[in-house]
VOPAGU-2260 file (C-alpha; in pm, 1 decimal, decimal comma):
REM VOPAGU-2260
SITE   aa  ch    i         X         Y         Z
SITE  UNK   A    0    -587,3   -1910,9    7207,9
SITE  UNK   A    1    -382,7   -2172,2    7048,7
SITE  UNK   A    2    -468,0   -2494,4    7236,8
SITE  UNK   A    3     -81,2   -2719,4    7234,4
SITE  UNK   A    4    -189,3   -2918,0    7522,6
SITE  UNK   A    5     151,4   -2929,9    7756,6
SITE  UNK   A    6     308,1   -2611,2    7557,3
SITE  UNK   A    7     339,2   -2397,9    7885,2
SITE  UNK   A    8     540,4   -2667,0    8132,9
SITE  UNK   A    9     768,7   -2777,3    7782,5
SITE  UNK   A   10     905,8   -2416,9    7787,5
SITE  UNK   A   11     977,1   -2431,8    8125,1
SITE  UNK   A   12    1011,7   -2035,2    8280,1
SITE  UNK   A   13     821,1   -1943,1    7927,8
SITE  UNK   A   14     559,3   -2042,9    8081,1
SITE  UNK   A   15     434,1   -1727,4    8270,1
SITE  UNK   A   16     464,7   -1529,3    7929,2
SITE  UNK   A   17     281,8   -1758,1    7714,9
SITE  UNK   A   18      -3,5   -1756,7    7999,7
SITE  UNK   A   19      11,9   -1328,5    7987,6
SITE  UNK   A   20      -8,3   -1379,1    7621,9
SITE  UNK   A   21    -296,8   -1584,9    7570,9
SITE  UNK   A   22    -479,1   -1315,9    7793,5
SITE  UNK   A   23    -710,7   -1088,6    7599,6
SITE  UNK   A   24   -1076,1   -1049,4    7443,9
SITE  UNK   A   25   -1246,9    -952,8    7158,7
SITE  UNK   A   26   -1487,5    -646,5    7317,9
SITE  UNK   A   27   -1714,8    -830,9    7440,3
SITE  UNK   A   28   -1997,8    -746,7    7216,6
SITE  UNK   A   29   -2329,1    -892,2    7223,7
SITE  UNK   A   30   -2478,9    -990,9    6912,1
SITE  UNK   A   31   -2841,6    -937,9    6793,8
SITE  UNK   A   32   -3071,4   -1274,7    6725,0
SITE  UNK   A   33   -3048,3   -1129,8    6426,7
SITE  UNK   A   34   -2676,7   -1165,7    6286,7
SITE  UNK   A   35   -2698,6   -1369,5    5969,8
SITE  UNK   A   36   -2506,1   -1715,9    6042,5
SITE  UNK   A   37   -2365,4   -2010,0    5804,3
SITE  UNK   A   38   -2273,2   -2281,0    6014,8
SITE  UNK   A   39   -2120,4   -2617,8    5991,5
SITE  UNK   A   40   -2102,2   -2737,2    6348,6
SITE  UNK   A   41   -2182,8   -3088,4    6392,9
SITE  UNK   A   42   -2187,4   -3206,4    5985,7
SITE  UNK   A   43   -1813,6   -3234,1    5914,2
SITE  UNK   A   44   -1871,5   -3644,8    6043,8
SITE  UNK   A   45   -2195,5   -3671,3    5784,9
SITE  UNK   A   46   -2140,9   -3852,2    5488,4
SITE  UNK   A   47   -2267,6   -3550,1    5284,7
SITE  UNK   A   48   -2188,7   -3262,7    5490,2
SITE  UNK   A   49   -2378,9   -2910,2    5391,8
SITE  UNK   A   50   -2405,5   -2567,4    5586,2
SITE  UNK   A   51   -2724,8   -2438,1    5765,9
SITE  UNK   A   52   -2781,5   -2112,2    5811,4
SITE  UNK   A   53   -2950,3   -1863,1    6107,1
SITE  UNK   A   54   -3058,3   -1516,3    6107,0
SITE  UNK   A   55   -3203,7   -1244,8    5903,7
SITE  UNK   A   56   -3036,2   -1208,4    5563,4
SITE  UNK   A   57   -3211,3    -879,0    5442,2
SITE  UNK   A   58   -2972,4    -679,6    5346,6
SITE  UNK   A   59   -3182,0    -416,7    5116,6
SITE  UNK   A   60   -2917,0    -261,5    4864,0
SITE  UNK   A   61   -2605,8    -324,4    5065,0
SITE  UNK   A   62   -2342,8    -307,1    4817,2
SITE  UNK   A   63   -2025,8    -441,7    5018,3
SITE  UNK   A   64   -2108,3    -733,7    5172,6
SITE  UNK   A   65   -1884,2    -935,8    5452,6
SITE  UNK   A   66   -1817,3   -1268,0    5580,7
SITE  UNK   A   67   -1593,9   -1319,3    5856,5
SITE  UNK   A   68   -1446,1   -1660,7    5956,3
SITE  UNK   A   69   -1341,0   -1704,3    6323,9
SITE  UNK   A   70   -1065,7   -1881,0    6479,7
SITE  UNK   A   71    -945,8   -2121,6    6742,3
SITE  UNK   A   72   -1136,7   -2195,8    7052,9
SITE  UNK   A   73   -1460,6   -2044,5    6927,3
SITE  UNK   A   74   -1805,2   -2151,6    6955,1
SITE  UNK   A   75   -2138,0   -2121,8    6806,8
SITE  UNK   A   76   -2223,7   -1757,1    7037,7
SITE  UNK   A   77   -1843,2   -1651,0    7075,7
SITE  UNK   A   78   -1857,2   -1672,5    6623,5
SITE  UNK   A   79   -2174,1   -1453,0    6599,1
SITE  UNK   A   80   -2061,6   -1175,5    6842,7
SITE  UNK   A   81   -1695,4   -1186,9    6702,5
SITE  UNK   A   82   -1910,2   -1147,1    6353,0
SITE  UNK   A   83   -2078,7    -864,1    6477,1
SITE  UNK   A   84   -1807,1    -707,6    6639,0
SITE  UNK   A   85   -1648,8    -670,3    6336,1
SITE  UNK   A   86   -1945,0    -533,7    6191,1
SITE  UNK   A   87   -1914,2    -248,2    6431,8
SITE  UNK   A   88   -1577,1    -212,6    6342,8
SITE  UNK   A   89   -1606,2    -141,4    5979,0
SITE  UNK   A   90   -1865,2     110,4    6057,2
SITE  UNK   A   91   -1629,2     356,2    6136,1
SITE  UNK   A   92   -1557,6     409,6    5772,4
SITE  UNK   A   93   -1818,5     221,7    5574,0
SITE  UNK   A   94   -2163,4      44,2    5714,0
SITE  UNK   A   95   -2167,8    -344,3    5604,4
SITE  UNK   A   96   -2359,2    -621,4    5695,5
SITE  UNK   A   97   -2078,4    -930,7    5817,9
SITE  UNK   A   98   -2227,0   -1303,2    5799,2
SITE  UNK   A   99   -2051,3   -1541,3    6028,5
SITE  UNK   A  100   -1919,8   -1792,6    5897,5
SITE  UNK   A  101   -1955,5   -2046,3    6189,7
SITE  UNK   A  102   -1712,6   -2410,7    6208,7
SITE  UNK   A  103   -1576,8   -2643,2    6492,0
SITE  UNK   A  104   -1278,7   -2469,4    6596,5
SITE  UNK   A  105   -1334,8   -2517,6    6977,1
SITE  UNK   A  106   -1080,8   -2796,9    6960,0
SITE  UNK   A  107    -742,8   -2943,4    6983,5
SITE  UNK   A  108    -498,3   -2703,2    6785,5
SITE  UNK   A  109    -464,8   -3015,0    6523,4
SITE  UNK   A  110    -758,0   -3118,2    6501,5
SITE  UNK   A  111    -917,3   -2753,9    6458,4
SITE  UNK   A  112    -650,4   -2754,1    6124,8
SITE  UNK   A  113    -802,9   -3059,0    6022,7
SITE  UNK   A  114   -1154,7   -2882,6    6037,7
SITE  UNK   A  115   -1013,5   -2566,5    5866,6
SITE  UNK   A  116    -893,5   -2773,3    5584,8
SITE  UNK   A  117   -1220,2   -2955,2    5546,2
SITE  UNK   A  118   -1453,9   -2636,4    5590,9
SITE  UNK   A  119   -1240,5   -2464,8    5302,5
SITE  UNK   A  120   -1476,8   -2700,2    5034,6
SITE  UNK   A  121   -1802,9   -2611,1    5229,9
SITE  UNK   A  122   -1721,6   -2205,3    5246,1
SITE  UNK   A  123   -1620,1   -2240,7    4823,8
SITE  UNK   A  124   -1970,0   -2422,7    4820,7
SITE  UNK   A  125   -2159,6   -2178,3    5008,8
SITE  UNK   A  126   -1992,4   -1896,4    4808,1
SITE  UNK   A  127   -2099,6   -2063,8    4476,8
SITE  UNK   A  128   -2431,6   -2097,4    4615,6
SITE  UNK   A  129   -2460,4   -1707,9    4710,6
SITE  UNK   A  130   -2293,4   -1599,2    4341,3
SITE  UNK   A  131   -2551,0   -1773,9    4169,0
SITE  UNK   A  132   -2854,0   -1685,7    4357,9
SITE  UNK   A  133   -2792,1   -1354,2    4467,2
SITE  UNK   A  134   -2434,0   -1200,7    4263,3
SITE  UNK   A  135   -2355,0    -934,3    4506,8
SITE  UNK   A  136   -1946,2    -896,8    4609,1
SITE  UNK   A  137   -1872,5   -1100,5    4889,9
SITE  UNK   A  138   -1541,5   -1014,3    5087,0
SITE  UNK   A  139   -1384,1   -1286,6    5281,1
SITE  UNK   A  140   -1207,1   -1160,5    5696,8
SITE  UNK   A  141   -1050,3   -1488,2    5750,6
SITE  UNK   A  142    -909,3   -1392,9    6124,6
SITE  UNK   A  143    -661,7   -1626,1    6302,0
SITE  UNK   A  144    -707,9   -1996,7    6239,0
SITE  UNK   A  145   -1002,4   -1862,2    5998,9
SITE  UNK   A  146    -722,1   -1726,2    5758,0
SITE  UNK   A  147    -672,5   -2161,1    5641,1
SITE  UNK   A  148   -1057,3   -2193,4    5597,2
SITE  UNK   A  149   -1019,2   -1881,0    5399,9
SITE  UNK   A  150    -713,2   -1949,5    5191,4
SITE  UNK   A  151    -834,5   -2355,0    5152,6
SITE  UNK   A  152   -1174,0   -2168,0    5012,6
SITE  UNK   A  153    -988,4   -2021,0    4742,1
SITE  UNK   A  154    -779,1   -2271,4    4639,6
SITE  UNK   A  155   -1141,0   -2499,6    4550,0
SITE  UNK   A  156   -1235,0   -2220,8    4380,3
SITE  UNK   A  157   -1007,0   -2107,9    4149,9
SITE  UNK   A  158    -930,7   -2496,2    4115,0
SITE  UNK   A  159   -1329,6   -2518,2    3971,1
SITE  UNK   A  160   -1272,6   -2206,0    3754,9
SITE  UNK   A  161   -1435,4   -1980,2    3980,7
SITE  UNK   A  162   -1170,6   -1718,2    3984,2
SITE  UNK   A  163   -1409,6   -1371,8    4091,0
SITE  UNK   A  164   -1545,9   -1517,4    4398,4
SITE  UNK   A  165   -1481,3   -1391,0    4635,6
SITE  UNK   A  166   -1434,3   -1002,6    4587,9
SITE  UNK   A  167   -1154,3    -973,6    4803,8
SITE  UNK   A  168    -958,5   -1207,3    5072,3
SITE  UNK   A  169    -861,5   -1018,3    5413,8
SITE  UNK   A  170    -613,0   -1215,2    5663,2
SITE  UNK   A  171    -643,2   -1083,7    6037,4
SITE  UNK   A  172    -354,6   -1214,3    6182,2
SITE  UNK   A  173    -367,0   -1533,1    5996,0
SITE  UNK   A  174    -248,8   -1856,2    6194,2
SITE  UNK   A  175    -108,7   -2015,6    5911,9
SITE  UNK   A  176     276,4   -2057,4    5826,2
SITE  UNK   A  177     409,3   -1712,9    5596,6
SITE  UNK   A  178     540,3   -1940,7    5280,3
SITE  UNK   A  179     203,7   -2078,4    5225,0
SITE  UNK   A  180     109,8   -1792,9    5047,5
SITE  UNK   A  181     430,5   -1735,9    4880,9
SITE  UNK   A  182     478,2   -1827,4    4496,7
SITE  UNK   A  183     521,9   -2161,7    4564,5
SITE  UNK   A  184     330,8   -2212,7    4876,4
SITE  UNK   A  185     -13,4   -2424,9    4855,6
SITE  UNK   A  186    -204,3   -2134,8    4817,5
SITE  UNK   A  187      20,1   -1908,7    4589,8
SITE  UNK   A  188    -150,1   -2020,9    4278,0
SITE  UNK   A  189    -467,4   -1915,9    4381,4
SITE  UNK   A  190    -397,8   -1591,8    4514,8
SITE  UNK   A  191    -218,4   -1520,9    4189,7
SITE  UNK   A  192    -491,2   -1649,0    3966,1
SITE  UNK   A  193    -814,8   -1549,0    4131,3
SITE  UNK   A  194    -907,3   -1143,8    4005,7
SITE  UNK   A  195    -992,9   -1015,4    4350,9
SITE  UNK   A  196    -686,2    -890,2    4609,6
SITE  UNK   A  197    -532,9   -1053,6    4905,5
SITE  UNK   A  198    -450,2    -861,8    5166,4
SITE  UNK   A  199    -285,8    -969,1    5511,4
SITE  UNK   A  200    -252,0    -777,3    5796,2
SITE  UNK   A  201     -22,9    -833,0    6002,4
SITE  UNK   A  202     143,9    -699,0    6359,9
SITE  UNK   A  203     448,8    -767,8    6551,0
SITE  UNK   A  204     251,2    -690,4    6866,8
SITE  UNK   A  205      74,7   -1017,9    6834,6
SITE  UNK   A  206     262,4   -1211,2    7068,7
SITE  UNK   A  207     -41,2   -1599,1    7014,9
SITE  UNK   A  208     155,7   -1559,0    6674,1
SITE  UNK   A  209     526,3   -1424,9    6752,7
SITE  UNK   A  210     554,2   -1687,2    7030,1
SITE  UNK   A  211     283,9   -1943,3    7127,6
SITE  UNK   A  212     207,9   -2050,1    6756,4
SITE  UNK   A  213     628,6   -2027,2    6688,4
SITE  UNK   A  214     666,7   -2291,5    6955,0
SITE  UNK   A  215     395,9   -2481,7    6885,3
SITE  UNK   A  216     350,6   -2526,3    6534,0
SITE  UNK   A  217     730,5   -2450,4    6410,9
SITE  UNK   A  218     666,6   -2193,5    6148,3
SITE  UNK   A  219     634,4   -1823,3    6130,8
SITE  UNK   A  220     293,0   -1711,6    6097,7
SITE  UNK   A  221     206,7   -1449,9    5847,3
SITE  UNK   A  222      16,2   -1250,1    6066,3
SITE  UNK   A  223     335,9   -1178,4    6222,8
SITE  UNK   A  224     539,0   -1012,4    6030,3
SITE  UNK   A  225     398,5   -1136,1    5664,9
SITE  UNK   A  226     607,3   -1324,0    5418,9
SITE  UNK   A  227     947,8   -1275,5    5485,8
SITE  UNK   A  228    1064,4   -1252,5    5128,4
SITE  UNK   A  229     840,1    -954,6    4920,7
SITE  UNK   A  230     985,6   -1105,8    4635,2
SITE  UNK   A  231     833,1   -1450,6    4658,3
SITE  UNK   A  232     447,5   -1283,8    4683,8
SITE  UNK   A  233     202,4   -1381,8    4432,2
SITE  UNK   A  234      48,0   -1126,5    4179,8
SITE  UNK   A  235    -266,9    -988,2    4411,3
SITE  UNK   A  236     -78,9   -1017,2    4758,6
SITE  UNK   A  237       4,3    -765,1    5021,1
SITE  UNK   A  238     150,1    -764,1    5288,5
SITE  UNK   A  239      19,9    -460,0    5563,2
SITE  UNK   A  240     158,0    -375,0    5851,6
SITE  UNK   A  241     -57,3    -263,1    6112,4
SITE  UNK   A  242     138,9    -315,2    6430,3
SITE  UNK   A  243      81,6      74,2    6528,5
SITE  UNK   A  244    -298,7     -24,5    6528,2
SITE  UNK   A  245    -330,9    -374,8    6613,9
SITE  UNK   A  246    -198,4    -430,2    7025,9
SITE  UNK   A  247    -214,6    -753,9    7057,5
SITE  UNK   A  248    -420,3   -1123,3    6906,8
SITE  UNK   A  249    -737,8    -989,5    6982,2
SITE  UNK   A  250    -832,3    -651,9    6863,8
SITE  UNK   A  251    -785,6    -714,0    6520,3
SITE  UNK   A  252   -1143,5    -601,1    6430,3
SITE  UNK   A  253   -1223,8    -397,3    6795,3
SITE  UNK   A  254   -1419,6    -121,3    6700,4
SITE  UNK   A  255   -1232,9     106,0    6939,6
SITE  UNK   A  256    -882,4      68,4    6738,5
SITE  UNK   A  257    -799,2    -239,7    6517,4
SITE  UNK   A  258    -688,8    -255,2    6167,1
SITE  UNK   A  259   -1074,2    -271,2    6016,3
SITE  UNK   A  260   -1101,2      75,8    5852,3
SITE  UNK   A  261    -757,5       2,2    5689,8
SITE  UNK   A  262    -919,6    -326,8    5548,8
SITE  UNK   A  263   -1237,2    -131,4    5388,5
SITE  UNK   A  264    -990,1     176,4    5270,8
SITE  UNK   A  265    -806,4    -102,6    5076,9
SITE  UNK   A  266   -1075,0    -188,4    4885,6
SITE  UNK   A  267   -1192,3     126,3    4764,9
């Protein structure tokens, strides 16, 4: 999952669990030619980098509308079927369209945060973009690495005044450090200021983010165990725990279990 090069021989007899723990899948699903796409592969090097987008994006008189942005080690097919898998995962409790939201993350672990970072302005853009030409609620799954893409998003948003998009902001085990969305972190400001709710959920089961991304990145993540001080959340946080529903990294948004119908409950 989380590529740090030489991690397994620097922890020595670690090694054996990091390799269990990187073990796992996200159900294998299959998605249709027709999952609607935004993608940025290939234009973060352009001078004037912009999004293209794949798919069919009829979506009649859907009211609750998804986009769900990947993680690490993911490319253009693995980022539609992950997209659609979690479209069969909120289904359960509430039928949605989810657009993928599709970046080069199939990467070195640093550079892949570099390319988070940088697809944080292209996501606000896109999101602009959809507000003014369409206006229905988008609501942001930023899963694993796709939780800094998500929370960079926001941050250029409220920044440009744009503090009701997007509806709602939903971390799936988010592979970013836990006091980054604390008061003070870089993105406390805009979780506090922007009108919709950000939720992360979180499990101690998730052993890429309780161990490998420990070690390799020297921070507690805050899909882990979220922030560890409630008191330092930002007005419009939450921290859920869904370790009795979420096993492990990967079945976040598995339509057999996962935390999904938790995330659509939340919002009503």
């Amino acid at each position: 999952m989380i590529g740090i090069g030489g991690l397994v021989g620097l922890v020595g007899g670690g090694g054996a669990y990091i390799r269990w723990s990187l073990r796992g899948d996200h159900g294998e699903y299959t998605a249709p030619a027709s999952q609607p796409v935004i993608s940025t592969r290939g234009q973060l090097d352009e001078s004037d980098p912009k999004f293209t987008v794949d798919g069919s994006w009829t979506f009649d008189d859907e009211e609750m509308l998804f986009v769900f942005v990947h993680g690490l080690n993911t490319d253009a097919e693995g980022a539609r079927d992950q997209a659609y898998t979690a479209e069969l995962g909120g289904d359960r409790i509430r039928p949605a369209s989810v657009i993928s939201y599709s970046w080069d993350s199939d990467t070195s672990w640093n550079t892949a945060k570099q390319n988070a970072t940088a697809n944080g302005e292209l996501l606000a853009a896109w999101l602009i973009e959809w507000a003014e030409r369409d206006g229905r609620p988008l609501h942001l799954l930023g899963y694993s690495l796709g939780a800094r893409v998500s929370c960079e998003a926001l941050n250029i948003l409220v920044s440009n005044g744009y503090t009701d998009i997007p509806a709602s902001v939903s971390l799936l085990g988010g592979a970013i450090p836990d006091d980054s969305v604390t008061e003070r972190g870089p993105y406390g400001d805009a979780i506090a200021t922007t009108t919709g709710p950000v939720n992360n959920f979180h499990s101690r089961n998730d052993r890429v983010l309780g161990w490998v991304y420990r070690i390799g990145d020297r921070n507690r993540a805050v899909g882990y165990d979220g922030i560890s001080d409630p008191n330092a959340a930002p007005t419009g946080y939450t921290d859920i725990d869904v370790t009795a529903l979420v096993d492990d990294h990967y079945t976040y948004f598995h339509p057999e279990d996962g935390c999904l119908p938790r995330v659509v409950e939340r919002l009503g």
